[in-house]
C-alpha positions as a Markdown table, in Angstrom:
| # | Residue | x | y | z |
|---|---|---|---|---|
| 1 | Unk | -7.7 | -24.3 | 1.8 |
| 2 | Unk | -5.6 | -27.3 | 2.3 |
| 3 | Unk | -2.4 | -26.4 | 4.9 |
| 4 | Unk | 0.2 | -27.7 | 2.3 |
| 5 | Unk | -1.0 | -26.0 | -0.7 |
| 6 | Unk | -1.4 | -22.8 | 1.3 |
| 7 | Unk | 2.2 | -23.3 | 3.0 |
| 8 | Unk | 3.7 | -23.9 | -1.0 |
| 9 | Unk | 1.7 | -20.6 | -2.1 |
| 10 | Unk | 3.2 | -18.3 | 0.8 |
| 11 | Unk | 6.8 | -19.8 | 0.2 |
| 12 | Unk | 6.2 | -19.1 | -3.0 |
| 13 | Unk | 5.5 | -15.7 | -2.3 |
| 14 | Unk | 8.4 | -15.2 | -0.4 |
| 15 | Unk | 10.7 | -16.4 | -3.2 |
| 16 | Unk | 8.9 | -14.3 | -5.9 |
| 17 | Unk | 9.8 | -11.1 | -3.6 |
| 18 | Unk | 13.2 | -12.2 | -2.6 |
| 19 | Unk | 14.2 | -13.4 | -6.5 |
| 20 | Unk | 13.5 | -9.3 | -7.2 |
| 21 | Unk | 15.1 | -8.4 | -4.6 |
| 22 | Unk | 18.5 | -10.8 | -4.9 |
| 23 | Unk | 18.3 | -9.8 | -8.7 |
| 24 | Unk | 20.7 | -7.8 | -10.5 |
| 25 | Unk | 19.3 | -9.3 | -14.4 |
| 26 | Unk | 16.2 | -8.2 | -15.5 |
| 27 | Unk | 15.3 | -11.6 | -16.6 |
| 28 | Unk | 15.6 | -12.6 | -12.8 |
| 29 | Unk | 13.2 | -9.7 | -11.7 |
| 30 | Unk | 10.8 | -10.5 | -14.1 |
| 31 | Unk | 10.8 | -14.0 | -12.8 |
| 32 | Unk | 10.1 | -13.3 | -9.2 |
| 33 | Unk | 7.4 | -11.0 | -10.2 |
| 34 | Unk | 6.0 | -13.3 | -12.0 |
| 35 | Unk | 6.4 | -16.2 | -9.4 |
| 36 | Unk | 4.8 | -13.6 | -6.9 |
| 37 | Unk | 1.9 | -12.8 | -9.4 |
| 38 | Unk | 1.0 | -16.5 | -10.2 |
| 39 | Unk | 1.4 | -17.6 | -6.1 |
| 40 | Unk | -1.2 | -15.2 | -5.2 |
| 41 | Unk | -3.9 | -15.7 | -7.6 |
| 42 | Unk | -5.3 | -18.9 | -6.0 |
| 43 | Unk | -5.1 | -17.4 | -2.5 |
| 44 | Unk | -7.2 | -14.3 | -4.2 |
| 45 | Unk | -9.7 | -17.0 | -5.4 |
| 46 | Unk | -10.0 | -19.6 | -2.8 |
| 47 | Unk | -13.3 | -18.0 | -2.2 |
| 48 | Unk | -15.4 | -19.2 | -4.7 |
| 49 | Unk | -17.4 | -16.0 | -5.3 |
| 50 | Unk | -18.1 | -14.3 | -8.4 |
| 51 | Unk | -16.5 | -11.5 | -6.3 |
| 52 | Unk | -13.8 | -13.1 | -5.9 |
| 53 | Unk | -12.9 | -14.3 | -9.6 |
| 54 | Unk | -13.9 | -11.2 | -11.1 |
| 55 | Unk | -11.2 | -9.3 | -8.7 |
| 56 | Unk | -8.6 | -12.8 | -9.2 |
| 57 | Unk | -9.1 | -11.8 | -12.8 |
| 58 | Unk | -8.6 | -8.4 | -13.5 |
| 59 | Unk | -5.5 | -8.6 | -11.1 |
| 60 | Unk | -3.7 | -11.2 | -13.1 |
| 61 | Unk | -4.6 | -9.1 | -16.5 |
| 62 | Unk | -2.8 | -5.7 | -15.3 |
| 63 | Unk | 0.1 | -7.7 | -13.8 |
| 64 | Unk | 0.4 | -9.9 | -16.9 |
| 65 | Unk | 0.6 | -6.6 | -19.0 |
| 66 | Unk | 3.0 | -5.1 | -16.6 |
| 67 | Unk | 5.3 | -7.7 | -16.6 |
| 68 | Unk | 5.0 | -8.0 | -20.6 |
| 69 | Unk | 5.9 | -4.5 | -20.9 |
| 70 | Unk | 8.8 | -4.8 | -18.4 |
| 71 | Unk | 10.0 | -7.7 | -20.2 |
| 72 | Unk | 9.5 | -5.3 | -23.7 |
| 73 | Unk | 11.5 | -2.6 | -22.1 |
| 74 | Unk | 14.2 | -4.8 | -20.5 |
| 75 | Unk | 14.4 | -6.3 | -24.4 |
| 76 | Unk | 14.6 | -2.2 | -25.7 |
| 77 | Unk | 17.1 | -1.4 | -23.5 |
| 78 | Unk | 19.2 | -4.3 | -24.1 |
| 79 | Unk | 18.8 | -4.1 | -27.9 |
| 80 | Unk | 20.2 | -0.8 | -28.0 |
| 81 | Unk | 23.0 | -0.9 | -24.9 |
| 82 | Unk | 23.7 | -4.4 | -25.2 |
| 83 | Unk | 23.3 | -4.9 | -20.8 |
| 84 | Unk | 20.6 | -6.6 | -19.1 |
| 85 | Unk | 22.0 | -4.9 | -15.8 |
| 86 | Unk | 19.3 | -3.4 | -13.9 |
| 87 | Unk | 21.2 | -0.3 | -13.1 |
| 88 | Unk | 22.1 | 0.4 | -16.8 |
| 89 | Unk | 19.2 | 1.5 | -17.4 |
| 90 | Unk | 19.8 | 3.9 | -20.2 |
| 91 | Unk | 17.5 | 4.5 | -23.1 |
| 92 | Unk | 15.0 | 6.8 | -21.9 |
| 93 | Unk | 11.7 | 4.9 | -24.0 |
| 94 | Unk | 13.0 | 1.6 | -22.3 |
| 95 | Unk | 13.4 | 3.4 | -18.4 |
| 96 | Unk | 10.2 | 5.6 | -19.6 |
| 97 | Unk | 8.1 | 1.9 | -20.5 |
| 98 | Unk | 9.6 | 0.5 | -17.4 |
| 99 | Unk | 8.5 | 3.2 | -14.9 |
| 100 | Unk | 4.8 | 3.0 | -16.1 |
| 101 | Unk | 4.3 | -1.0 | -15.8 |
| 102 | Unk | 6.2 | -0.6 | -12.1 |
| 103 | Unk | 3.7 | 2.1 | -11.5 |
| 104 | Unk | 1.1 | -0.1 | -13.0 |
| 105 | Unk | 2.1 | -2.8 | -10.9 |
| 106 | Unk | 2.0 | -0.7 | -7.6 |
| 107 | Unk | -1.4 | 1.2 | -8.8 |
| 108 | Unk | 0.3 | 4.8 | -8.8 |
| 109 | Unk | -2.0 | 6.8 | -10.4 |
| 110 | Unk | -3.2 | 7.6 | -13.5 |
| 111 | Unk | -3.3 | 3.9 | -13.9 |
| 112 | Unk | -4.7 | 2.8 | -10.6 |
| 113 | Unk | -8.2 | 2.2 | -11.7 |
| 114 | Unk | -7.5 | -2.2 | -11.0 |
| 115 | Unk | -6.5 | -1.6 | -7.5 |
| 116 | Unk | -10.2 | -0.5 | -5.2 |
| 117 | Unk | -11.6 | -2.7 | -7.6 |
| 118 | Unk | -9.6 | -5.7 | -7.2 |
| 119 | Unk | -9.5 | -5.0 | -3.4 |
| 120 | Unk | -13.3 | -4.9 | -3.1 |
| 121 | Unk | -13.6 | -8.6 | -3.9 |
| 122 | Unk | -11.1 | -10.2 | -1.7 |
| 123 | Unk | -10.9 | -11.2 | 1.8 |
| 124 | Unk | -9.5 | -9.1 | 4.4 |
| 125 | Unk | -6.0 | -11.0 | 5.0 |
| 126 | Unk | -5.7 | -11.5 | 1.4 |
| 127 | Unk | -6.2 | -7.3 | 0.8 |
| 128 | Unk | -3.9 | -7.1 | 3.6 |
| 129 | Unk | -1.1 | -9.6 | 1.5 |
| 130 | Unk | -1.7 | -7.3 | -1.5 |
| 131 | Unk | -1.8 | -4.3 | 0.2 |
| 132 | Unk | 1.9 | -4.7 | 2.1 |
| 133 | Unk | 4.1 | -7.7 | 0.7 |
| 134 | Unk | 2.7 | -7.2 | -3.1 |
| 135 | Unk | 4.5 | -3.6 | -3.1 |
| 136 | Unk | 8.2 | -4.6 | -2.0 |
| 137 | Unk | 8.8 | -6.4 | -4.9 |
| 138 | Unk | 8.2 | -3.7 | -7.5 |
| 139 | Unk | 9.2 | -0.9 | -5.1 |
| 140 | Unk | 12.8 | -2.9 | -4.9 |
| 141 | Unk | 12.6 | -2.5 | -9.0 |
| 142 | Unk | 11.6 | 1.1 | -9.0 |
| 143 | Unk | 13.9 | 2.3 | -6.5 |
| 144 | Unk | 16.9 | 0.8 | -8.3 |
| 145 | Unk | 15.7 | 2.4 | -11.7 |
| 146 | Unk | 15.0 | 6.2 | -9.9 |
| 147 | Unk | 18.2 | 7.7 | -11.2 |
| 148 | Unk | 17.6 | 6.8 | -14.7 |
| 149 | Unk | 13.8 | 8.6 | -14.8 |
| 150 | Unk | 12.9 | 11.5 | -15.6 |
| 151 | Unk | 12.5 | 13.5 | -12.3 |
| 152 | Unk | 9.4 | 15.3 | -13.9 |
| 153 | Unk | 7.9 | 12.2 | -14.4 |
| 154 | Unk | 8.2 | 11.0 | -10.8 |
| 155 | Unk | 7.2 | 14.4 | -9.4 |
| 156 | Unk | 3.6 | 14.1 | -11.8 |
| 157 | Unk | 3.4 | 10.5 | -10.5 |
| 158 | Unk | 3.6 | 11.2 | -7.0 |
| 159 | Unk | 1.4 | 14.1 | -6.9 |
| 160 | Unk | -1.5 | 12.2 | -9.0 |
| 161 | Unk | -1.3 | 9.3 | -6.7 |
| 162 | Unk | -2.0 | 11.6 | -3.9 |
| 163 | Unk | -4.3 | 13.6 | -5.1 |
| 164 | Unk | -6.3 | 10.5 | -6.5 |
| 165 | Unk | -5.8 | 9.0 | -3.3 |
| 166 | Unk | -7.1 | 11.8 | -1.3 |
| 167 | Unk | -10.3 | 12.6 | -3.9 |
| 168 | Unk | -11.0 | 9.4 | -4.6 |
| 169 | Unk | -11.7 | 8.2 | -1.1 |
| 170 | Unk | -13.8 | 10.9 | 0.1 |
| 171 | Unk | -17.1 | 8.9 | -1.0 |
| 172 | Unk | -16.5 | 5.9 | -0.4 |
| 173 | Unk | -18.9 | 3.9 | 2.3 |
| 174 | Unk | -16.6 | 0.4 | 1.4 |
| 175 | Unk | -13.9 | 0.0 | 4.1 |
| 176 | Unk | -11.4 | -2.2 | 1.3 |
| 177 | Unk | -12.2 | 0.9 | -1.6 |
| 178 | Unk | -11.4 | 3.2 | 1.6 |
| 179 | Unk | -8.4 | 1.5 | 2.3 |
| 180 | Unk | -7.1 | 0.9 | -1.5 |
| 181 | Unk | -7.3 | 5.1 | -1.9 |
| 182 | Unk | -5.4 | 5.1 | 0.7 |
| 183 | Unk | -2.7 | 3.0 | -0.3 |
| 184 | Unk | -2.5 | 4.8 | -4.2 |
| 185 | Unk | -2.3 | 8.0 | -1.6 |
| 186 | Unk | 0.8 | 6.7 | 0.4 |
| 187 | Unk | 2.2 | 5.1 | -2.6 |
| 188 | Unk | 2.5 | 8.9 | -4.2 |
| 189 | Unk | 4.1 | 10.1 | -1.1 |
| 190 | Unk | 7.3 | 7.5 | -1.6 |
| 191 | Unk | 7.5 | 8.3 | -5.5 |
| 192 | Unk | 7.8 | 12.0 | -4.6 |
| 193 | Unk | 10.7 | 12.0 | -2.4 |
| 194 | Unk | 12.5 | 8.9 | -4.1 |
| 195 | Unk | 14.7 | 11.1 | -6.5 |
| 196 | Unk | 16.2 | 13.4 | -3.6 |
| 197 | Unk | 16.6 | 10.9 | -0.8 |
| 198 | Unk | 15.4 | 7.1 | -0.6 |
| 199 | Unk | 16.2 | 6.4 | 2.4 |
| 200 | Unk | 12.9 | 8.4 | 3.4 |
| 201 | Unk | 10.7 | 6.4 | 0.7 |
| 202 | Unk | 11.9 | 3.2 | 2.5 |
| 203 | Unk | 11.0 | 4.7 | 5.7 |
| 204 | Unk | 7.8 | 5.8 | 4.4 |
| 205 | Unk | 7.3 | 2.3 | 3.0 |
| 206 | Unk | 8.2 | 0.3 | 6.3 |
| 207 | Unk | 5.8 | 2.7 | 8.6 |
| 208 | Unk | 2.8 | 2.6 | 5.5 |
| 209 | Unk | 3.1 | -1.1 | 5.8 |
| 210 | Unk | 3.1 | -1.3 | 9.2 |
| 211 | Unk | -0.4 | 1.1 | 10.0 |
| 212 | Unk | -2.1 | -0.4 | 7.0 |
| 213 | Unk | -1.2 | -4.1 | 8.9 |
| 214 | Unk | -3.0 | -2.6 | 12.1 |
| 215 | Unk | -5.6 | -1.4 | 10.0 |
| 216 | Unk | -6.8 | -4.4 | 8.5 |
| 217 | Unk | -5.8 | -7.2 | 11.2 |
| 218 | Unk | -8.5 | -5.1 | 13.5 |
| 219 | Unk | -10.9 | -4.6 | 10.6 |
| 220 | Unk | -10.9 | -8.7 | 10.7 |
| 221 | Unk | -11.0 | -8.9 | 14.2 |
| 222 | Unk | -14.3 | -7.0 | 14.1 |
| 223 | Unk | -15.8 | -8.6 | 10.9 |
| 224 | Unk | -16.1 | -4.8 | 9.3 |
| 225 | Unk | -16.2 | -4.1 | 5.2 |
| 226 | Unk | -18.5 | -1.3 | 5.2 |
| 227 | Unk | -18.7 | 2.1 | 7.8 |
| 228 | Unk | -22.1 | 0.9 | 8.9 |
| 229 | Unk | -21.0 | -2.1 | 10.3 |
| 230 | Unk | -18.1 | 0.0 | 12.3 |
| 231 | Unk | -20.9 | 1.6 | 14.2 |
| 232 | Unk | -21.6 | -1.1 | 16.7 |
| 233 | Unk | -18.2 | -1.8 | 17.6 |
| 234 | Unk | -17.9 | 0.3 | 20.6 |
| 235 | Unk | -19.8 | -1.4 | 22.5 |
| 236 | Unk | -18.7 | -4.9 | 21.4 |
| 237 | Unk | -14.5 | -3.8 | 22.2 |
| 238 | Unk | -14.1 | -0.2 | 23.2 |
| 239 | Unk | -10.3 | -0.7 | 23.7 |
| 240 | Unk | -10.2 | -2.3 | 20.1 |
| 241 | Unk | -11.6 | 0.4 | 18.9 |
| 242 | Unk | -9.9 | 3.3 | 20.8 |
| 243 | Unk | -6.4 | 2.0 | 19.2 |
| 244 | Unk | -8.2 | 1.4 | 16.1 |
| 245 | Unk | -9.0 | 5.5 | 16.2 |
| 246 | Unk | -5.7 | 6.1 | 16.6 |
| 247 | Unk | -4.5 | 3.7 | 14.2 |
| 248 | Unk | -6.8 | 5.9 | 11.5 |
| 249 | Unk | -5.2 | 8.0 | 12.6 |
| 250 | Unk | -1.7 | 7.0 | 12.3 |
| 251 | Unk | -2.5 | 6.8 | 8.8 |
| 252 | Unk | -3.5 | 10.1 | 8.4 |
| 253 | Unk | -0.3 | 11.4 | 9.4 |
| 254 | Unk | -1.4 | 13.2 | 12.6 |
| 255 | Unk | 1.3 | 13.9 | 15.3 |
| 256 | Unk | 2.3 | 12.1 | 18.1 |
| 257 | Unk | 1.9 | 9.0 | 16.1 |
| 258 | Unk | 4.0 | 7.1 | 13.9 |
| 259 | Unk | 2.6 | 8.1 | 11.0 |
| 260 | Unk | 3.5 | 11.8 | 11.1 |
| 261 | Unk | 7.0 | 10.8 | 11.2 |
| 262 | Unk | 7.3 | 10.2 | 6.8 |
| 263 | Unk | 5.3 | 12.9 | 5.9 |
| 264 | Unk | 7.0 | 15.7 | 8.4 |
| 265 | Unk | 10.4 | 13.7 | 7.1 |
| 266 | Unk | 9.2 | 14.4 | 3.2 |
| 267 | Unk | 7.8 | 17.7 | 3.5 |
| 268 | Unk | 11.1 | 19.2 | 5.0 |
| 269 | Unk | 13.6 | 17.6 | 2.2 |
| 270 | Unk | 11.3 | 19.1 | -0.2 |
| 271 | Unk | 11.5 | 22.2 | 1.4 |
| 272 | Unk | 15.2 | 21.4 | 1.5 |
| 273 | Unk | 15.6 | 20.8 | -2.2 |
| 274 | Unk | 13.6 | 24.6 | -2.7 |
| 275 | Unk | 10.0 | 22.6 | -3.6 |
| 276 | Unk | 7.7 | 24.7 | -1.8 |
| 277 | Unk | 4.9 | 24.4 | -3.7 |
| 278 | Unk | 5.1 | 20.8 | -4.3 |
| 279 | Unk | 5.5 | 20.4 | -0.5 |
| 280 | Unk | 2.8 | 22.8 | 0.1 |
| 281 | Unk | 0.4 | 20.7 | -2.8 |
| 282 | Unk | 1.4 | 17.3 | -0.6 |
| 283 | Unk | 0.2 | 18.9 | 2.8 |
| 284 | Unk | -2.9 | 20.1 | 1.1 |
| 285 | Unk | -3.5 | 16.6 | -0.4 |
| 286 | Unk | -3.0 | 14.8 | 3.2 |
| 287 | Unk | -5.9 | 16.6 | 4.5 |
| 288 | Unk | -7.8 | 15.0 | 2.1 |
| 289 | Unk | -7.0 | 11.6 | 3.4 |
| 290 | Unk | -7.6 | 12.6 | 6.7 |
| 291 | Unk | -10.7 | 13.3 | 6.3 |
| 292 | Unk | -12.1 | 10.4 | 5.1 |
| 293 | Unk | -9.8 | 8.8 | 8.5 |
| 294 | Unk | -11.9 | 11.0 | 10.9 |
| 295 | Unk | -15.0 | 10.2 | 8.8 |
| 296 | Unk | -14.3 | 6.0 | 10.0 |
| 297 | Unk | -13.0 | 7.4 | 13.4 |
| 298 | Unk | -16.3 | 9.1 | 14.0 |
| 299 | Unk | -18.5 | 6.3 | 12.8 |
| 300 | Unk | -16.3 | 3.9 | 15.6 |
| 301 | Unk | -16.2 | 5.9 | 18.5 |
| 302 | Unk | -19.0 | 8.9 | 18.1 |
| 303 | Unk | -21.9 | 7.2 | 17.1 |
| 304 | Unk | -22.2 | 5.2 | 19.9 |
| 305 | Unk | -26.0 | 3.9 | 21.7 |
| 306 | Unk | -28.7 | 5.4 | 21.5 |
| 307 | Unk | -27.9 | 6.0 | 17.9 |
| 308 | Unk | -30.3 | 4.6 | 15.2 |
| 309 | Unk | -28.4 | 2.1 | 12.9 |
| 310 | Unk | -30.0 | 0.1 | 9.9 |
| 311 | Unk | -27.7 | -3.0 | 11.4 |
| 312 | Unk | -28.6 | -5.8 | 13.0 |
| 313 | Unk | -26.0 | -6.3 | 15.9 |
| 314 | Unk | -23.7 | -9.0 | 15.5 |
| 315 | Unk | -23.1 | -12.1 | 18.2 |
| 316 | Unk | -20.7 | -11.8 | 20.3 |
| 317 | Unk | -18.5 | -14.9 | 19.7 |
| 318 | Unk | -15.3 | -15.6 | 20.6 |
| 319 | Unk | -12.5 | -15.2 | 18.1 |
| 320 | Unk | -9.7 | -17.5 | 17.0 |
| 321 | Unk | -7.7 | -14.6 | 15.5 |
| 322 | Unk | -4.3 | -14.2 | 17.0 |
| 323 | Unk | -4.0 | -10.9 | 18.1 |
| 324 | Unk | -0.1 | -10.9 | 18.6 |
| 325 | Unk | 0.1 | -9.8 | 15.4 |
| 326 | Unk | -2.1 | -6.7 | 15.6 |
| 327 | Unk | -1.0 | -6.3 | 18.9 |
| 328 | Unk | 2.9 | -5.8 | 17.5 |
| 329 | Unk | 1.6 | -4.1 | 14.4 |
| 330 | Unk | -0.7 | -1.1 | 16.4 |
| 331 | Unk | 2.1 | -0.5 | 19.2 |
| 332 | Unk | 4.6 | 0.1 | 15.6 |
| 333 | Unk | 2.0 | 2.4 | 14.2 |
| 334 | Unk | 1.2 | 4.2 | 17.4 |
| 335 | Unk | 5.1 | 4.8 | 19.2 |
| 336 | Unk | 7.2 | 5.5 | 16.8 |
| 337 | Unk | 7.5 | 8.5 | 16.6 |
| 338 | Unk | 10.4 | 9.3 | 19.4 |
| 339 | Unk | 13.0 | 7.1 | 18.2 |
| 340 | Unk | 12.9 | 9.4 | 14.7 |
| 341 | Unk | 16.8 | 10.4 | 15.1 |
| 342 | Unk | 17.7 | 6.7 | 15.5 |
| 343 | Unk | 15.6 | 5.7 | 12.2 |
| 344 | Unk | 17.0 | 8.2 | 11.1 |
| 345 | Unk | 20.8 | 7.6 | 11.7 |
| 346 | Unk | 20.2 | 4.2 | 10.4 |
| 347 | Unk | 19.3 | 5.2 | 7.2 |
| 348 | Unk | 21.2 | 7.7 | 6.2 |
């Protein structure tokens, strides 16, 4: 792609997100998510593959009806309350219509059926745009509208998401479908907590986006979409692939790393706010996930030589990747963890 035309498109995506974010008018978030919409359609289909379209398309048809119904509900609400403020949120069909196209937009579940889809077609640093920066936008909308939802609502959401997340990944042999189950799973574990404390969903947000960076910078460095391909690795980079284990990891939510640090945070305010059962459901549901991390981590770093493999081993060529960027993103996901009560205190 030409450098100017891809410089306009990531500006532009930076402006959609930061319109939401500097918004206060509905009319102004509905703008930036649109802006943010329409900037990365042509970066989803710069690959001219049938793929590629089909996954460009579907993408802009659930964010176009998202954004329609947010613009419908925005309309609702100020019909009947006569403010566009976003915090005024106060007829419960309007907050109840704007809810379901955020959660469209994010792919909470039950409507997350676009997301492994969509995800399957694109190229790794474009999953990795939608993935991370394509949730902050929307995630600044529905974080603003929590108080006005029906805390029932959010509790089903979340659990879904995770439970979908967890179920649906377990058969997957696709690294992107893998990765997209995981992201409705993580996505459920910020919904669930946002009505008793947000600070912890942005906290769960940051350290999601930051393992799921790690993930998919080293899943580009190694040219892997499918767990077959994951098997020769080891002998290509074994340190690559040692962090990339832990990464997986990370993910998962296993302690000492940085991803333990949200769930353990979660599962104690819900056992705070007298939720034991839905903090014991959310435990159960992250073992799901996990197990579909230690399937990857065994097919990197178990099934080493003299393994069979149905896979012709890839050249080993030079690459023009720059790694500060996974190298940053991996230490984040990996050593976190101590500095909790600082993250903490500046949160809250």
């Amino acid at each position: 792609m030409n450098p100017y035309v891809l410089a306009i498109l990531l500006s532009s995506l930076g402006l959609g997100t930061t319109l939401t974010f500097a918004s206060s008018h509905w009319l102004l978030a509905w703008m930036g998510l649109e802006v943010n919409t329409l900037a990365i359609a042509p970066l989803m289909a710069q690959h001219h593959h049938p793929r590629a379209v089909e996954a460009t398309t579907k993408y802009f048809l659930t964010q176009a009806t998202a954004a329609a119904m947010i613009l419908f509900a925005s309309t609702t609400n100020a019909w009947m309350t006569g403010e566009w403020d976003i915090n005024n949120l106060s007829h419960p069909i309007a907050s109840t219509m704007i809810i379901t196209a955020l959660a469209l937009k994010v792919g909470l579940a039950p409507i997350h059926y676009w997301l492994p889809e969509v995800l399957q077609g694109l190229d790794l640093l474009t999953g990795l745009i939608l993935s991370t920066w394509q949730k902050l936008a929307p995630f600044a909308l529905i974080i603003q509208v929590a108080p006005a939802i029906d805390p029932l609502l959010l509790t089903s959401l979340g659990l879904l998401s995770t439970l979908v997340g967890g179920w649906g990944g377990l058969n997957q042999t696709q690294l992107r479908k893998i990765l997209a189950y995981s992201s409705i799973a993580h996505m459920g574990w910020m919904i669930i907590i946002l009505q008793y404390m947000p600070q912890l969903t942005l906290i769960a947000l940051a350290m999601y986006i930051f393992t799921t960076s790690a993930a998919f910078l080293t899943l580009k460095m190694s040219h892997a979409t499918k767990i077959n391909t994951l098997t020769t690795s080891w002998s290509k980079s074994p340190v690559l692939v040692s962090t990339t284990a832990l990464v997986l990891l990370s993910l998962g939510g296993l302690p000492p790393l940085s991803g333990f640090m949200p769930k353990w945070l979660i599962l104690q305010e819900l056992a705070k706010q007298d939720l034991p059962l839905t903090a014991t459901i959310m435990a159960l549901t992250a073992l799901l996930s996990l197990y579909f991390y230690l399937r990857l981590c065994y097919a990197m770093t178990l099934t080493i030589s003299p393994s069979t493999i149905n896979l012709i081993t890839p050249w080993r060529t030079q690459t023009n990747q720059l790694t500060l960027p996974l190298a940053l993103s991996t230490t984040i996901a990996l050593g976190l963890l101590p500095l909790t009560p600082a993250i903490l205190a500046l949160t809250t």
